[in-house]
Every structure is written in C-alpha cells, then in structure tokens.
VOGU-3710 file (C-alpha; in Angstrom, 3 decimals, decimal comma):
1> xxxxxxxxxx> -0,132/-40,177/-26,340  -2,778/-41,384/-23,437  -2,927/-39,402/-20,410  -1,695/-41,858/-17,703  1,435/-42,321/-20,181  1,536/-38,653/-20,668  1,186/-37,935/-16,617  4,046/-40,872/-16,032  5,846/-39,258/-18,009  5,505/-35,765/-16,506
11> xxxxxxxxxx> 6,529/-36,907/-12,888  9,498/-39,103/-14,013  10,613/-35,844/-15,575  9,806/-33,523/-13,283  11,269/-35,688/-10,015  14,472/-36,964/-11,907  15,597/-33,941/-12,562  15,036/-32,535/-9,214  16,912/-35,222/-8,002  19,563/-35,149/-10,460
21> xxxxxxxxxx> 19,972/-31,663/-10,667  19,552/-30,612/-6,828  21,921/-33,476/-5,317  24,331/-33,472/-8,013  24,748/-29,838/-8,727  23,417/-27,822/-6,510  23,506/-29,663/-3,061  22,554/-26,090/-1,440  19,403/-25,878/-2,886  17,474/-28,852/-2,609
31> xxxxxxxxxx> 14,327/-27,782/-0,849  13,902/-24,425/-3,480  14,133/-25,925/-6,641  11,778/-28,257/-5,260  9,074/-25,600/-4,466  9,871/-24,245/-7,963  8,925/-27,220/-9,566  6,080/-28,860/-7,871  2,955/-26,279/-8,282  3,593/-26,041/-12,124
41> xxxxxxxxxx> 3,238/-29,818/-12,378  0,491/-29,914/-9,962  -1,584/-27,851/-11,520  -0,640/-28,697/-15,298  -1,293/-32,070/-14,643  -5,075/-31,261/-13,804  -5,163/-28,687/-16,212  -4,274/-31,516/-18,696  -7,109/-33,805/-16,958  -9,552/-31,329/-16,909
51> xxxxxxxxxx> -9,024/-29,995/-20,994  -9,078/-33,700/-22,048  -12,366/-34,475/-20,001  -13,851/-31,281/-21,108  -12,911/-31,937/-24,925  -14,192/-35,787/-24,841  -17,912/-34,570/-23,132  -18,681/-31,071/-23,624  -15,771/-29,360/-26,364  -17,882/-26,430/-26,556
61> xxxxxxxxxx> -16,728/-25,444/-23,159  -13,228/-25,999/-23,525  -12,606/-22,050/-24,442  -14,737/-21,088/-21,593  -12,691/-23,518/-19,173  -8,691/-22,698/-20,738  -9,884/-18,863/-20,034  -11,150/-19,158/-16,558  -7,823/-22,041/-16,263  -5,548/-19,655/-16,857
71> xxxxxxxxxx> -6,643/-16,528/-14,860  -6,625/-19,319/-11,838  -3,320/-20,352/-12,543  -2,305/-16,718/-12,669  -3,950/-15,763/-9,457  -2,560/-19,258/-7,901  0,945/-18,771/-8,925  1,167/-15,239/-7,922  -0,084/-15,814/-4,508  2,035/-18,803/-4,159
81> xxxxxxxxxx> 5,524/-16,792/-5,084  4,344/-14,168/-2,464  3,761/-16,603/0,000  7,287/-18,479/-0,268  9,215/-15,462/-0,802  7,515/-13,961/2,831  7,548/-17,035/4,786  10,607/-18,838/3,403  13,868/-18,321/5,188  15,730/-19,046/1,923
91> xxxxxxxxxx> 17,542/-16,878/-1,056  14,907/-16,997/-3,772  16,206/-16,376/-6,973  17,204/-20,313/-6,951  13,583/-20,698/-6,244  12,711/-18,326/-8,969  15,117/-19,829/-11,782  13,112/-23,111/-10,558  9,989/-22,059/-11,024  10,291/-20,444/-14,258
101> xxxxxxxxxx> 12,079/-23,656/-15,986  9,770/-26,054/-14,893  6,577/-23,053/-15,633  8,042/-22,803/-18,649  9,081/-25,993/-19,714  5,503/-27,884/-18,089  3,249/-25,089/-20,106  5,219/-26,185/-23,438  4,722/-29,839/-23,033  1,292/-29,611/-21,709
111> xxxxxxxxxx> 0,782/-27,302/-25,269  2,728/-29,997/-27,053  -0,044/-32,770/-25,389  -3,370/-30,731/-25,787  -2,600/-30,561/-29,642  -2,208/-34,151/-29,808  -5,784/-34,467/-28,406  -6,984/-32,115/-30,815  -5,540/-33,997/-33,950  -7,924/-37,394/-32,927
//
C-alpha cells in the first residue's frame, strides 16, 4: 500500500469513527474521545513517514530511529495524559478508553503497514 493511500486511509478512519461513535453514541463525550484519538494518529502518521523515508535512504538507521521513536512517543504520551487529566475539566476514563483504542488500534495498523514496506 503507498503512503498517501495508507495516510487517507488512517484519517478517514480515525475521524469517521469519532464522528460516528461520539455523536451517535456517546453525545456526552465528544471533545474526550477526540483528545484520545488525535495524538496517536498524529504521531503514527509521522512515525510511518519517517520509517519509510529512513528505510528508502539510509535502512541501516532504521533500528537506531524505531528505538529513539519509541522512547519519544513514550515520553510524549505520558506527558500529554498528565497534562489533560490536570488541566481538563472533564471525567477521564472516557478519555482514557479513547486513547487506548485508537493507541492500540493505530500501533497495530501502523505494524501491519511497516511490514508491507519491508516485503518490497
């Protein structure tokens, strides 16, 4: 699969079922499954741009780049959960059950894509 295909596919995903979900099912919490889902696709669709660039030029440095990658993301994601669960005025478990579908579900597709670039 190519990347902009890949990426299209990713935020048609990603802001359907926001939509979908939060409007028709859980009216209430709009704005929190919305701040669970947008850093995770953020950042896995750079990650994606970034391990596909680094595999084309240089694949030598891929390890070197997925290990610094993911303590980043780790760092990132931690500091971003503090932040919204200090300054948010909101319950956060929806925010957490959020987060963790679209972490999860993101990190298996972006898995699913960076083997496809390794099988060329």
């Amino acid at each position: 699969m190519r990347f902009k295909t890949f990426v299209a596919f990713l935020i048609v995903l990603c802001f359907s079922s926001w939509i979908l979900g939060a409007k028709l099912f859980f009216q209430k919490y709009f704005v929190e499954i919305f701040l669970g889902m947008f850093p995770p696709l953020i950042l896995g669709i750079f990650s994606i741009y970034r391990i596909k660039s680094i595999f084309l030029n240089h694949p030598e440095k891929l390890t070197s780049y997925m290990i610094k990658a993911f303590v980043f993301k780790m760092i990132f994601y931690g500091i971003y959960i503090i932040w919204v669960i200090v300054f948010s005025t909101f319950n956060p478990l929806q925010f957490f059950v959020s987060f963790m579908i679209y972490f999860g579900l993101l990190h298996i597709l972006e898995a699913l894509f960076v083997r496809s670039i390794f099988k060329r």
